[in-house]
RODO-2510 file (C-alpha; in nm, 4 decimals, decimal comma):
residues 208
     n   res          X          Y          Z
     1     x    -1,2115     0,8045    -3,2732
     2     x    -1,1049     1,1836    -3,2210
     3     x    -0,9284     1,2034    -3,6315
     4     x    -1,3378     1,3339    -3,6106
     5     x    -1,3409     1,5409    -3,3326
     6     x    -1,4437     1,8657    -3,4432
     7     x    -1,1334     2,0913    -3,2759
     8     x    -0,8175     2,0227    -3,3335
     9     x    -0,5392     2,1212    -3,0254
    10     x    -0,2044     2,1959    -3,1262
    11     x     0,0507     2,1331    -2,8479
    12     x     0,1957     2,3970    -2,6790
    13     x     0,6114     2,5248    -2,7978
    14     x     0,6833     2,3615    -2,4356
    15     x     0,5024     2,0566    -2,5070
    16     x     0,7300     2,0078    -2,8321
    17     x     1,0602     2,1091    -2,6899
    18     x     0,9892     1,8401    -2,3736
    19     x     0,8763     1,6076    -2,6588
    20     x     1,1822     1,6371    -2,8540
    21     x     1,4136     1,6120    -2,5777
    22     x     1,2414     1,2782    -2,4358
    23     x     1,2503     1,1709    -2,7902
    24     x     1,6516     1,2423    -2,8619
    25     x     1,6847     1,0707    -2,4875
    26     x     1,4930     0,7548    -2,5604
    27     x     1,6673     0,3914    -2,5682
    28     x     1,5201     0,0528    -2,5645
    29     x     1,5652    -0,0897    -2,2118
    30     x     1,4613     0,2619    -2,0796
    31     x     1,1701     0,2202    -2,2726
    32     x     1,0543    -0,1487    -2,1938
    33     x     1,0516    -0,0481    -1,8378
    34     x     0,8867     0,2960    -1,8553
    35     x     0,5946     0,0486    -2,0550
    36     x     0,5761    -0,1897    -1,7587
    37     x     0,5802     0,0756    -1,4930
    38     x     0,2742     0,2444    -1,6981
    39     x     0,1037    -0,0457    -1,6871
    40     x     0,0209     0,0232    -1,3191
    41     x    -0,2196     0,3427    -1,4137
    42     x    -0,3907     0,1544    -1,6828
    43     x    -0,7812     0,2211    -1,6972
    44     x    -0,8964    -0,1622    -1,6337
    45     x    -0,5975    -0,2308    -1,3657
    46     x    -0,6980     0,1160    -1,1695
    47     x    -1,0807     0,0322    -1,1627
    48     x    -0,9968    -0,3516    -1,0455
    49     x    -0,8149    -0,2225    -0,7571
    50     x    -1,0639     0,0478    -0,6666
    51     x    -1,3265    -0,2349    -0,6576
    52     x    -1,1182    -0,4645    -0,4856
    53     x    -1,0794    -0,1890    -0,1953
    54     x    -1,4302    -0,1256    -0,2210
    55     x    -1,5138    -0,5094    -0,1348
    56     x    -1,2735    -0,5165     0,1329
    57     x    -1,3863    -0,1681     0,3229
    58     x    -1,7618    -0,2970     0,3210
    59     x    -1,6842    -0,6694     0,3797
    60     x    -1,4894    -0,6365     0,6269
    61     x    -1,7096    -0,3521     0,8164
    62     x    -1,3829    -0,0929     0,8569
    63     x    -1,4721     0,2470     1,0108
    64     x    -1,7030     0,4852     0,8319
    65     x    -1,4256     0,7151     0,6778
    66     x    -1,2587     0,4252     0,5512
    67     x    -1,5743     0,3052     0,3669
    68     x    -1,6770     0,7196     0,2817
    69     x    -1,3027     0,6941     0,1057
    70     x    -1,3525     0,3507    -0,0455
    71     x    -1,7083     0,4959    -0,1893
    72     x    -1,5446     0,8297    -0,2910
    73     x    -1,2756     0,6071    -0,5290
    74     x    -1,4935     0,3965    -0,6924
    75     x    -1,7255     0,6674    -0,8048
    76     x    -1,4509     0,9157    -0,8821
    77     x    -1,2765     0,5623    -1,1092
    78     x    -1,5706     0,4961    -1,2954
    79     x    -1,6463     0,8755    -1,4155
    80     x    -1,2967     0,9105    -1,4673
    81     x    -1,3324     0,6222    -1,7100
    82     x    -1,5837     0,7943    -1,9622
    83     x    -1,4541     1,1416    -1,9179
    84     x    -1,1610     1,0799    -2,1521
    85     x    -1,4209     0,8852    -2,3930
    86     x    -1,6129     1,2135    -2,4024
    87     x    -1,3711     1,4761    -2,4463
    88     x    -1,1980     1,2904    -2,7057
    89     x    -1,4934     1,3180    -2,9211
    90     x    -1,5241     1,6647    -2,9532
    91     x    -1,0865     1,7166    -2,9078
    92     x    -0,8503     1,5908    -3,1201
    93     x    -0,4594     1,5751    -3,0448
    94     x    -0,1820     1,3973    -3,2033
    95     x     0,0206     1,1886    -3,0029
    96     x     0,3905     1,2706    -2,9599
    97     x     0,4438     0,9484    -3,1196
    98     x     0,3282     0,9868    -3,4347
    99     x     0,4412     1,3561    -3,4887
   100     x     0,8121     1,3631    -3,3260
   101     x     0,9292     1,0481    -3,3521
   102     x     1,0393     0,8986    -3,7143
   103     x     0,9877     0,5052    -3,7860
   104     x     1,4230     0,5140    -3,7715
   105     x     1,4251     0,6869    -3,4413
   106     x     1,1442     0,3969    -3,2970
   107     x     1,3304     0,1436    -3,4807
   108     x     1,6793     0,2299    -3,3180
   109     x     1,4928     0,3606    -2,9594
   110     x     1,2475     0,1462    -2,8752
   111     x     0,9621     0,4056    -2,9461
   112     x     0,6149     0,2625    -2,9862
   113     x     0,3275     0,3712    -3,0790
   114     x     0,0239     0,4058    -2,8038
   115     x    -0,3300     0,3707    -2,9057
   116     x    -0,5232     0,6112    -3,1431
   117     x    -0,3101     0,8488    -3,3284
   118     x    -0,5320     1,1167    -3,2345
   119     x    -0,6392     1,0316    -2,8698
   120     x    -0,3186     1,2564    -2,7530
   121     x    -0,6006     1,4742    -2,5206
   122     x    -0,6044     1,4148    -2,2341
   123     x    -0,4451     1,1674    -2,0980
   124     x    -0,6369     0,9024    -1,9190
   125     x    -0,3941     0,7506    -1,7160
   126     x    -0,3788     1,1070    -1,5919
   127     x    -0,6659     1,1218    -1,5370
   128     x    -0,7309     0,7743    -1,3730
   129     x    -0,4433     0,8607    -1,1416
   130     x    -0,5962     1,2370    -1,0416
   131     x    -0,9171     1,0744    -0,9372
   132     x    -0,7565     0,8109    -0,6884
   133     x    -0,4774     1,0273    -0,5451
   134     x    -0,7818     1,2422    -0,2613
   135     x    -0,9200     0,8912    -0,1459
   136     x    -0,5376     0,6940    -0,1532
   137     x    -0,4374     1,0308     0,0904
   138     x    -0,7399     0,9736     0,3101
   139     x    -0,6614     0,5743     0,3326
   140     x    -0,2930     0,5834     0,3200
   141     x    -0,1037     0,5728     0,6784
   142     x    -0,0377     0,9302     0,8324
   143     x     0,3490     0,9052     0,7360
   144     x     0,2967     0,8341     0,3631
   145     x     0,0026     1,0610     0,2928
   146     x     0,2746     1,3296     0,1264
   147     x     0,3878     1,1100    -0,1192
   148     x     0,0449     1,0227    -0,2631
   149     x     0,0611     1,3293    -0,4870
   150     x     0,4142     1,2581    -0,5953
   151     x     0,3777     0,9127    -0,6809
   152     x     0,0795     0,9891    -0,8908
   153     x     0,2643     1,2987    -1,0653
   154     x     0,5491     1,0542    -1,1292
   155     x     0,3819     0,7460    -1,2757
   156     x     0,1588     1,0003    -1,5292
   157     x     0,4665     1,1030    -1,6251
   158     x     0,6069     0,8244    -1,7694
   159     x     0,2984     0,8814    -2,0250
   160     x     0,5219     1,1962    -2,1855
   161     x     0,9027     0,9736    -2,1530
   162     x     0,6920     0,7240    -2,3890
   163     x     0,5968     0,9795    -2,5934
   164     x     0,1984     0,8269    -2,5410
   165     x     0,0974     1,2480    -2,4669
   166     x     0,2500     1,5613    -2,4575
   167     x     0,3139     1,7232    -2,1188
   168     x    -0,0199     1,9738    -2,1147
   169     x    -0,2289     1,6067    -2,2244
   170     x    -0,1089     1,4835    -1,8380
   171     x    -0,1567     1,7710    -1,6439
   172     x    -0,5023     1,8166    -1,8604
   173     x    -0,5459     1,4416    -1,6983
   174     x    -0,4096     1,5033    -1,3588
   175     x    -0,6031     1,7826    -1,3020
   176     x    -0,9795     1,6605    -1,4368
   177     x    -0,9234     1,3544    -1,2150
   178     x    -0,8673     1,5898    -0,9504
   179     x    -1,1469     1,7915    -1,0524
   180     x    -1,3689     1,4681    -1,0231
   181     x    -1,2650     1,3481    -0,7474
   182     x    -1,3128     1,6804    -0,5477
   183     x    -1,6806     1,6468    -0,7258
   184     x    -1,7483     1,3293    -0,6271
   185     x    -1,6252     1,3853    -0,2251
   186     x    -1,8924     1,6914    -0,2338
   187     x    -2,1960     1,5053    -0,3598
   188     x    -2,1048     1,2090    -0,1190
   189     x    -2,0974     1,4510     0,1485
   190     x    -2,4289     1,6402     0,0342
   191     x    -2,6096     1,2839     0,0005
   192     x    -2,5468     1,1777     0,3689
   193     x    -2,6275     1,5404     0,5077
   194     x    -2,9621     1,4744     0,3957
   195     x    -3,0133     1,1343     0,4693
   196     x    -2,8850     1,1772     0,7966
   197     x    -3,1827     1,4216     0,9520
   198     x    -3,3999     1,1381     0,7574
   199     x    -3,2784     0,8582     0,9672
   200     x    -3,3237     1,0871     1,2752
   201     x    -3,7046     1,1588     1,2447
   202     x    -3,7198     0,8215     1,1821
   203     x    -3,6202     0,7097     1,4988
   204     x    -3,8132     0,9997     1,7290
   205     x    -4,1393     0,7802     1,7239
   206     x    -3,9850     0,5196     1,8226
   207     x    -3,7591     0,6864     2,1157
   208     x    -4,1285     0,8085     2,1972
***
């Protein structure tokens, strides 16, 4: 897809010094379990669970912020799913994988290679995880609520430790997802501001 993209981003001097350390760090079992750990902020699994929690906050009727937040994560999953799509097409990126890594240096550390070779920007696990994190803080219990951010930072992260992106391609991610999400809240919040003075003229003839 993006070896067509018209502009091509060259990673950052920090981006290939983190690369190259994560690279001379790398070992097989470190690496089968950073691969199953990922797994958790893949694109399909992400958008079953936000529908899943979208089924359950209508179904079972839960208070109105809870279904507001359930609303708010869907949306935000489902842009964040063709943002990556779109930007790809115009940026293209090497992955760390390809560029750092040699086939002896996979062969002896477990490196493999993730998806297109040129699909480095941004990262849309990232990204995935950026959109979720505002609605997880609004549903998440009072106590846990700091952690959201945290938890998201540190599962995107294991996207660099497999060499999948380079550092900037996550926090690209982390912060469109963000961006989105912050988008999404807004035009939830604009849509029921109007249709709530609707709802109230409809109901003055009948309080007449």
């Amino acid at each position: 897809m993006s070896f067509r993209a018209p502009l091509v981003l060259k990673p950052a001097r920090a981006d290939l010094v983190i690369a190259k350390a994560v690279a001379r760090a790398a070992d097989p079992p470190e690496q089968r379990t950073l691969r199953l750990i990922t797994w958790a902020a893949d694109e399909k699994l992400v958008l079953a669970g936000a529908a899943l929690l979208w089924i359950w906050a209508r179904g079972c009727r839960r208070d109105a912020e809870t279904i507001e937040a359930a609303d708010r994560m869907v949306i935000s999953v489902i842009a964040a799913g063709a943002i990556p799509h779109l930007v790809k097409h115009i940026v293209r990126r090497r992955r760390p994988d390809r560029t750092i890594s040699t086939r002896v240096a996979r062969l002896h550390q477990g490196i493999r290679f993730s998806g297109n070779a040129w699909d480095s920007f941004p990262s849309g696990h990232a990204l995935h995880l950026g959109a979720v994190a505002g609605s997880l803080r609004r549903l998440a219990p009072a106590q846990w609520r700091p952690l959201v951010w945290p938890a998201m930072v540190g599962l995107a992260a294991t996207r660099i430790l497999l060499l999948a992106h380079y550092a900037t391609d996550v926090a690209a991610g982390l912060l469109m997802g963000a961006a989105i999400d912050k988008f999404v809240a807004t035009a939830l919040k604009a849509l029921r501001g109007t249709a709530a003075p609707r709802d109230a003229n409809r109901l003055k003839p009948q309080d007449r």
